[in-house]
C-alpha positions as CSV (number, residue, x, y, z in Angstrom):
1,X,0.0,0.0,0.0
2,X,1.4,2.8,-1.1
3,X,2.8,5.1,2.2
4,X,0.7,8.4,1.7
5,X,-2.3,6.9,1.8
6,X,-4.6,7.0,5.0
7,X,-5.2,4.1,7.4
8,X,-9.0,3.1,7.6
9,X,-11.0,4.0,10.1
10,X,-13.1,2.0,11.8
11,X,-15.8,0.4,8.8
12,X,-19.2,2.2,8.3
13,X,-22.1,0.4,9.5
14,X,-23.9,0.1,6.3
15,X,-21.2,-1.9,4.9
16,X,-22.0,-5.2,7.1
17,X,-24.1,-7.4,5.5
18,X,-27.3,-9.1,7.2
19,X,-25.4,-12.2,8.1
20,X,-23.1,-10.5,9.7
21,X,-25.5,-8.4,11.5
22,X,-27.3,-11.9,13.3
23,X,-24.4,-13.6,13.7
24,X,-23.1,-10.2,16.2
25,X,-26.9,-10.3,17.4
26,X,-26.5,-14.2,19.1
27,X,-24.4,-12.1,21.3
28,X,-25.9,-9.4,22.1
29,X,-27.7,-11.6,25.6
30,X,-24.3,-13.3,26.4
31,X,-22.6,-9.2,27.1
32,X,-22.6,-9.3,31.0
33,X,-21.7,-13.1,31.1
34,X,-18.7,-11.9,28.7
35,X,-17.7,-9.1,30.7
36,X,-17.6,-10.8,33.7
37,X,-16.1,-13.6,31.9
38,X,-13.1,-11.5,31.1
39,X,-12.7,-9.5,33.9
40,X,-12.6,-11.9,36.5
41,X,-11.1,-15.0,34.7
42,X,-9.0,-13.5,32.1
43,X,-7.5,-10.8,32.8
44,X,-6.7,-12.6,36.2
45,X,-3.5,-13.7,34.3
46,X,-2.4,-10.6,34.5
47,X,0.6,-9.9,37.0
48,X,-0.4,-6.3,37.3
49,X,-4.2,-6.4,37.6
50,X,-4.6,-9.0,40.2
51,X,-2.7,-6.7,42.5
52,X,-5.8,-3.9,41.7
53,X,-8.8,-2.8,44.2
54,X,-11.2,-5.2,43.7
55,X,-14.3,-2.6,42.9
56,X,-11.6,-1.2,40.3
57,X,-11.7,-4.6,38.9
58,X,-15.4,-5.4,39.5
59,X,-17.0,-2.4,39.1
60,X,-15.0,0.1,36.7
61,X,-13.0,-2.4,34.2
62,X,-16.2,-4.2,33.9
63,X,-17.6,-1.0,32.8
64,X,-15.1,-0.5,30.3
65,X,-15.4,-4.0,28.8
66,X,-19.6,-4.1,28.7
67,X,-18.7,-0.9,27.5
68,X,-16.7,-2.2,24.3
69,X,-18.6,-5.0,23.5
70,X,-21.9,-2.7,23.1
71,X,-20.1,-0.4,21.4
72,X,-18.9,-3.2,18.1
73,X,-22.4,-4.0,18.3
74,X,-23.7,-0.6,17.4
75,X,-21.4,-0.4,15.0
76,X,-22.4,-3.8,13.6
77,X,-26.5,-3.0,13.3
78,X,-25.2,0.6,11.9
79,X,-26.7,2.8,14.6
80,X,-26.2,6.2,14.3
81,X,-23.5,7.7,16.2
82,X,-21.6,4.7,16.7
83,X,-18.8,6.3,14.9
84,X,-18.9,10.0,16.2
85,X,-16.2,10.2,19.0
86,X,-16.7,6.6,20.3
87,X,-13.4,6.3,22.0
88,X,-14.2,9.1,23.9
89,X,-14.7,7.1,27.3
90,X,-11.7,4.6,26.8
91,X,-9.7,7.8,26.1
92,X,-10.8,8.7,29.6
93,X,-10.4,5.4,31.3
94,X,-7.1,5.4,30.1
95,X,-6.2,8.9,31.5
96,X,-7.5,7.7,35.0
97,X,-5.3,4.4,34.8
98,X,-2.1,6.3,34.1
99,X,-3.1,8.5,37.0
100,X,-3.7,4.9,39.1
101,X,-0.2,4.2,37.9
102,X,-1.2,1.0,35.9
103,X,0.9,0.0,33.9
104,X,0.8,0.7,29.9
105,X,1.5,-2.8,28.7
106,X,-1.1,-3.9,30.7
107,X,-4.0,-1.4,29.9
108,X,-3.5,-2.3,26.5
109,X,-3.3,-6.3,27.2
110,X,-6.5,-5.8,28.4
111,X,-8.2,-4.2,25.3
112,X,-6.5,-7.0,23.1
113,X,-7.8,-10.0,25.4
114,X,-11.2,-8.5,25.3
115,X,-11.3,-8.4,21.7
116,X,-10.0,-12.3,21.5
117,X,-12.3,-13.6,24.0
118,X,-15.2,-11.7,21.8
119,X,-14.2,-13.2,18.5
120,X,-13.9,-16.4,20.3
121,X,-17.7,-15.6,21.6
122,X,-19.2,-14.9,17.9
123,X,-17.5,-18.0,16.7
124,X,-19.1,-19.9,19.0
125,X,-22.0,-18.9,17.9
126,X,-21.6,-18.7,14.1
127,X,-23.5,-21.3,12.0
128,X,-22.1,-23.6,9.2
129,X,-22.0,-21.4,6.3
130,X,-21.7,-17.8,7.9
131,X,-18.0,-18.4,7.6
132,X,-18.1,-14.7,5.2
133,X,-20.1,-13.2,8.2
134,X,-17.5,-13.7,10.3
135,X,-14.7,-12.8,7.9
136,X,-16.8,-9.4,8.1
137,X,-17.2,-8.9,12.0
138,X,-13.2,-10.0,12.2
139,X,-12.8,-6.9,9.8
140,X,-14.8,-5.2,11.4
141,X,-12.6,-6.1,15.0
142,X,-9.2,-5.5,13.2
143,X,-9.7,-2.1,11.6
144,X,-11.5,-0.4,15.0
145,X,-8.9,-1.9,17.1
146,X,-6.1,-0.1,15.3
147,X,-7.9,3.3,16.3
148,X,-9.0,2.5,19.9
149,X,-5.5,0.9,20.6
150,X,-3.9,4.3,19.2
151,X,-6.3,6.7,21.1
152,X,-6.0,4.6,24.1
153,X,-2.0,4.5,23.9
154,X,-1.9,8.3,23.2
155,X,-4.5,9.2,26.3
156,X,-2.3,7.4,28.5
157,X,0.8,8.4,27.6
158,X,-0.3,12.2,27.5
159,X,-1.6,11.9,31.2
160,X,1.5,10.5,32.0
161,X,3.8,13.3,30.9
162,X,1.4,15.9,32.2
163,X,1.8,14.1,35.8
164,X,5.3,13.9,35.3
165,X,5.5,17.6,34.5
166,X,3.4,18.2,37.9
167,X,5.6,15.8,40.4
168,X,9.0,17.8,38.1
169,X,7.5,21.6,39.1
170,X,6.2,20.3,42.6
171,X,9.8,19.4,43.4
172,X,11.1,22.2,41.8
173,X,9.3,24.1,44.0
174,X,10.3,21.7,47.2
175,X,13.9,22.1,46.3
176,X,13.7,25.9,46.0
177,X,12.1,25.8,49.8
178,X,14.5,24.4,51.2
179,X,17.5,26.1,49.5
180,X,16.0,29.2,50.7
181,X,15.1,28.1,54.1
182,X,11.6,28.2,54.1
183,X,9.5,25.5,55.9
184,X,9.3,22.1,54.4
185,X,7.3,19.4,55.7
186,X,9.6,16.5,56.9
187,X,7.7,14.2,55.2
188,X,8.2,15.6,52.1
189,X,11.9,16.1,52.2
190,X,12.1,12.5,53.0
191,X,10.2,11.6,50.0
192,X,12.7,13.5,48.4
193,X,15.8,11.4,49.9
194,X,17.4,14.3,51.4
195,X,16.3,14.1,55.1
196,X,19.8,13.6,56.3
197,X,21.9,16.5,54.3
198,X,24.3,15.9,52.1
199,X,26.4,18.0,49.1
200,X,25.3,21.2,48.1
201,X,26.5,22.2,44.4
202,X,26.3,25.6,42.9
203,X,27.5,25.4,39.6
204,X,27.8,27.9,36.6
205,X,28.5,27.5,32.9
206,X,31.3,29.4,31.1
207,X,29.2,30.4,28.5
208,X,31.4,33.1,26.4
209,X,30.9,32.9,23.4
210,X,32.9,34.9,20.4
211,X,30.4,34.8,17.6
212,X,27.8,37.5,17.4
213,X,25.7,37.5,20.2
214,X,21.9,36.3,18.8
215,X,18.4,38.0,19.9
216,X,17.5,38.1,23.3
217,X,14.9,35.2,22.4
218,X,17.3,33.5,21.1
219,X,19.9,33.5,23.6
220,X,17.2,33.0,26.2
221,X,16.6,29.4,24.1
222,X,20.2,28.9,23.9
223,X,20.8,28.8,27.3
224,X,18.1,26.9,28.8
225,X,19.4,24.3,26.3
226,X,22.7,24.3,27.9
227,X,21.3,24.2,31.3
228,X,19.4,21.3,30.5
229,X,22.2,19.5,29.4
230,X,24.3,20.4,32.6
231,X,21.1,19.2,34.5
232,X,21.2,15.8,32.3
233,X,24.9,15.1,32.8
234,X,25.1,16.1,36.2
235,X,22.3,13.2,36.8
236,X,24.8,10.9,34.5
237,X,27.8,11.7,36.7
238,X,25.8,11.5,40.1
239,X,23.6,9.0,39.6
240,X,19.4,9.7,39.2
241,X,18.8,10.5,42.6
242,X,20.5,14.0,42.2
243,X,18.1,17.0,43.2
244,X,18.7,20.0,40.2
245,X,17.3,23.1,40.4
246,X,18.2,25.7,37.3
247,X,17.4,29.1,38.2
248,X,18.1,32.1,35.8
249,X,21.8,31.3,34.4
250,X,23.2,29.0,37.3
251,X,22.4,25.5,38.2
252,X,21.8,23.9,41.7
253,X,22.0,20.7,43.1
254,X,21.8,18.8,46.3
255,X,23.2,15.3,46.3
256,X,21.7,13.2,49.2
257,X,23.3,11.0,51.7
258,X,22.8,7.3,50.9
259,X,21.4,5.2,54.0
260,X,23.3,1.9,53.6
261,X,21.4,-1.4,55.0
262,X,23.7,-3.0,57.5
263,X,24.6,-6.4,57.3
264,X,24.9,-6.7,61.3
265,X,22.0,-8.1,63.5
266,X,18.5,-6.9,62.6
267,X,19.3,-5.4,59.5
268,X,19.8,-1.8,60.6
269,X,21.0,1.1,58.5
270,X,24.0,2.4,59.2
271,X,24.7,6.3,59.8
272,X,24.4,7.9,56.3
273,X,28.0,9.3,55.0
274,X,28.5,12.1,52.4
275,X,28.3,11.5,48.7
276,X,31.6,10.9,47.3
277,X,32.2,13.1,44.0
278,X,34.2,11.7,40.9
279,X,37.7,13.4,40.5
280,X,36.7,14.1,37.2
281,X,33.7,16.2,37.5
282,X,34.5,19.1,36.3
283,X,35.6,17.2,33.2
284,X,32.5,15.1,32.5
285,X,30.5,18.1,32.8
286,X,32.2,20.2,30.3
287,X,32.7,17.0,28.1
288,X,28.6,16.8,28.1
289,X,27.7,20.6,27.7
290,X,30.7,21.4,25.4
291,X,31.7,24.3,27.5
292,X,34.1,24.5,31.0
293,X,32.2,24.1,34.3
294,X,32.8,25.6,37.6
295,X,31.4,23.8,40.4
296,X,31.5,25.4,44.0
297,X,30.3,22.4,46.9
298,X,29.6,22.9,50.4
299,X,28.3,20.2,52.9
300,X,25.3,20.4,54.8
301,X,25.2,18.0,57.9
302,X,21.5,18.0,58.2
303,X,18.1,19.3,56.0
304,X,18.2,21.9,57.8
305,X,21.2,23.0,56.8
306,X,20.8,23.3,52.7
307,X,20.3,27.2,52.6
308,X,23.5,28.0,54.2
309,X,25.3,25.9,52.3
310,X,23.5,27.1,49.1
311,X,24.6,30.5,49.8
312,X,28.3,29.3,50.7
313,X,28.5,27.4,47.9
314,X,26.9,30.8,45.7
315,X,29.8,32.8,47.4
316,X,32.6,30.4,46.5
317,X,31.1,29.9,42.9
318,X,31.4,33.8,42.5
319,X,35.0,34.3,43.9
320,X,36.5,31.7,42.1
321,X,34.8,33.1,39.3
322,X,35.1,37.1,39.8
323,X,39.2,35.6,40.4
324,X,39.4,34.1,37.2
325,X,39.9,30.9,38.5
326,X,40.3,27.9,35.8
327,X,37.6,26.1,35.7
328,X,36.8,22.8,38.0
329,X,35.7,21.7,42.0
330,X,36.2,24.1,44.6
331,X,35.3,24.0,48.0
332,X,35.7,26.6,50.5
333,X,39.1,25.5,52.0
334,X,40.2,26.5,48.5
335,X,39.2,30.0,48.5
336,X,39.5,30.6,53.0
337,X,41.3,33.8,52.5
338,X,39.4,34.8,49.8
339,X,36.0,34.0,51.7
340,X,37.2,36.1,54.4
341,X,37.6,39.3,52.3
342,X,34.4,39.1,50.4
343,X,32.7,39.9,53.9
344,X,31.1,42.8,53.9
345,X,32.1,46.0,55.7
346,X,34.3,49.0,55.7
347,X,37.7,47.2,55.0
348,X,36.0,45.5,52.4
349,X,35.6,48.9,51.0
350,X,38.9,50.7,51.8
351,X,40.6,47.7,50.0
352,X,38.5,47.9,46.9
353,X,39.3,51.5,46.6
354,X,43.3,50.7,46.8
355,X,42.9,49.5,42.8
356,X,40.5,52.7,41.7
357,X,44.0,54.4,40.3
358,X,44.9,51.3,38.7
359,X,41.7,50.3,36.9
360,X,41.7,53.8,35.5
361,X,44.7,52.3,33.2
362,X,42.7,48.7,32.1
363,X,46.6,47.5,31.0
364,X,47.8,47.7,34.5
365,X,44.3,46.0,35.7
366,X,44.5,43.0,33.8
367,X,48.4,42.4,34.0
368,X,47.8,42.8,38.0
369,X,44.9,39.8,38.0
370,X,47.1,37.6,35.9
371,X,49.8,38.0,38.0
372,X,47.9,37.5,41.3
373,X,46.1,34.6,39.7
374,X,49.6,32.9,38.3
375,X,51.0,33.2,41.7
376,X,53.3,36.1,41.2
377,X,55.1,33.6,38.4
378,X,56.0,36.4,36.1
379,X,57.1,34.1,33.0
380,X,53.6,32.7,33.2
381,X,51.9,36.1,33.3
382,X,53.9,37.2,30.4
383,X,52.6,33.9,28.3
384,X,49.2,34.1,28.7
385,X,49.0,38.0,28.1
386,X,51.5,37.6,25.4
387,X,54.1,40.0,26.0
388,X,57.5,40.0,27.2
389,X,58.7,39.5,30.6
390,X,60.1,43.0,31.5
391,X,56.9,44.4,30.1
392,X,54.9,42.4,32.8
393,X,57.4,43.8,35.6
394,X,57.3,47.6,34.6
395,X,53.5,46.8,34.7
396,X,53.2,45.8,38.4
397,X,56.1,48.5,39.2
398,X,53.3,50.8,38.3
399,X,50.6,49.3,39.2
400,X,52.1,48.8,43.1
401,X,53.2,52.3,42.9
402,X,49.4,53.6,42.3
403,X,48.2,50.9,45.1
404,X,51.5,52.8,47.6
405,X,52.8,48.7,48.1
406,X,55.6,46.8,46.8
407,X,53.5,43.8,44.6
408,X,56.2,41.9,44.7
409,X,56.7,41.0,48.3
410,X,55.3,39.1,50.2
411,X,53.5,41.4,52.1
412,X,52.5,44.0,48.9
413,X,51.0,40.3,47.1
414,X,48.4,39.7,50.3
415,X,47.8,43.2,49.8
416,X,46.7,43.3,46.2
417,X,44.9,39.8,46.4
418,X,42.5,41.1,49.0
419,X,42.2,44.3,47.3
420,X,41.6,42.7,44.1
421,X,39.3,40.0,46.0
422,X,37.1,43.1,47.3
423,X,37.2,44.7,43.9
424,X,36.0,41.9,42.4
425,X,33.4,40.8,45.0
426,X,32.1,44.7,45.6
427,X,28.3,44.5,44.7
């Protein structure tokens, strides 16, 4: 059959021939001994379904088959409005089973089974000779299960994804509660595996790009793209049981601890212990967003404890950052010093102010963050600003000599690394 044209629909009713219309009537009485039939007796082979309420099963299916059987019996004696939106209740069955979380393969096991145990129904009854009678009403079976097994699937599955989009934004919204310290039911964090603390992650994209920048729409689309990737690999990397919220251009995550069963007497759990992160995640995350990642984690010992170390991590993840730190894993042994100056307050201020000469001249500014960021290694400053080495030294000469310290000791380095943290860190 050639591809562009169009499946049939279900058969029209005038199309059945009279034969085939008495044969269907024989079972017309036999409807409620058929549905019980199948619903108590057949589909009891069915893993899933024996496991279900039993008015569900008694009541409701039983519905649904009588339901089915009346309607290919209509459509047999050609009543009117057999046809017009006739899958309109099994479209709705099938939206409350996906809500009852039964399963797809079985809801659709069901409407097959109740189609076999009817054609084995009108060949009981068929007659010697009515063999094209029921070539018809199998037709007739065939064609309208194609539809109703489409509808049915496609109900389902569209319930389905609008639940899952609910339980997604209801723990969204659970996950921004508690990283902002608002009251969560206990219950509900514990649903959400993170009773017991765990890893907070605060975690940022280096999105620079050096093609044109596009439209604000399309940027907007651009990034959410690359946040849902960083989302989808960071549940790669950390398993599924990750919690990722994506707010604005940064991504947070709490990473649960794990409650191992104990192998001792009475099966006890033993006390939870802190996620362990791969060595490599920093890598794996820019290998699966196709840009460099830095990742700022901070421990929290208890639920309780999330929003402080959601705003810890935040801190770290913009000093490392506003420092023009390489990308990777920092914690906030890494950046101590660093944490300390970014406090607010009026030395935060004074030492800020140290650099206004200097930033005036953006030269001297940028040779002054390389060489604070390379360590004071002056050959390494010169490299990745590409000029020569005295050129690098008569910079900081100057720039030290704006700031009234030596940048070269010891103690004129501290000074321009916490000036230059405050700078950076000022709101």
């Amino acid at each position: 059959m050639d591809d562009r044209t169009p499946l049939p629909s279900a058969p029209r009713a005038e199309g059945c021939s009279a034969a085939a219309r008495a044969v269907a009537a024989r079972c017309e009485p036999r409807v409620n001994e058929l549905a019980r039939l199948i619903t108590r007796d057949t589909f009891a082979d069915l893993l899933h379904y024996r496991s279900l309420p039993t008015d569900m099963r008694d009541i409701e299916i039983a519905a649904t088959v009588r339901y089915g059987l009346r309607l290919f019996l209509r459509r047999v004696r050609g009543e009117t409005g057999a046809e017009e939106d006739s899958y309109r209740y099994f479209r709705e069955r099938a939206a409350q089973r996906a809500e009852e979380g039964l399963p797809l393969h079985v809801l659709l096991r069901t409407h097959l089974m109740a189609r076999r145990i009817l054609w084995s129904a009108l060949r009981e009854v068929a007659r010697p000779g009515e063999q094209g009678a029921l070539l018809e009403l199998a037709d007739i079976l065939v064609t309208a299960q194609e539809a109703m097994i489409g509808d049915v699937a496609e109900s389902y599955l569209d319930e389905q994804a609008a639940l899952a989009a609910e339980q997604r934004e209801e723990r969204r919204s659970l996950l921004r509660a508690l990283l902002a310290g608002e009251e969560v039911p206990a219950a509900r964090v514990e649903d959400m595996g993170a009773a017991d603390g765990g890893l907070v992650l605060a975690l940022r994209l280096d999105a620079d790009d050096p093609r044109p920048a596009p439209g604000a729409a399309l940027a907007a689309v651009a990034d959410r793209r690359r946040l849902r990737r960083l989302q989808a690999a960071l549940e790669r990397a950390l398993s599924r049981d990750v919690l990722v919220l994506v707010e604005g251009d940064r991504c947070h995550a709490i990473v649960p601890r794990r409650r191992e069963p104990s192998t001792g007497p009475g099966h006890e759990t033993s006390p939870p212990g802190l996620p362990v992160l791969p060595a490599d995640l920093a890598q794996r995350l820019a290998a699966d967003c196709g840009q460099p990642v830095h990742l700022a984690v901070c421990e929290a010992d208890t639920a309780a404890d999330y929003a402080d170390a959601d705003r810890t991590a935040a801190d770290i993840l913009a000093i490392v950052r506003a420092l023009g730190r390489a990308p990777g894993v920092y914690r906030l042994g890494d950046v101590l010093l660093e944490y300390h100056l970014s406090r607010p307050g009026r030395g935060r201020a004074a030492l800020a102010a140290l650099l206004d000469p200097v930033y005036d001249r953006p030269d001297l500014a940028l040779t002054l963050r390389t060489y604070v960021a390379q360590h004071q290694d002056r050959r390494a400053t010169a490299g990745i600003l590409g000029v020569h080495r005295n050129t690098v030294d008569n910079r900081i000469s100057r720039a030290g000599a704006l700031m009234g310290a030596d940048v070269t000791s010891p103690q004129g380095y501290a000074l321009a690394l916490a000036a230059l943290t405050a700078r950076e860190l000022r709101p």
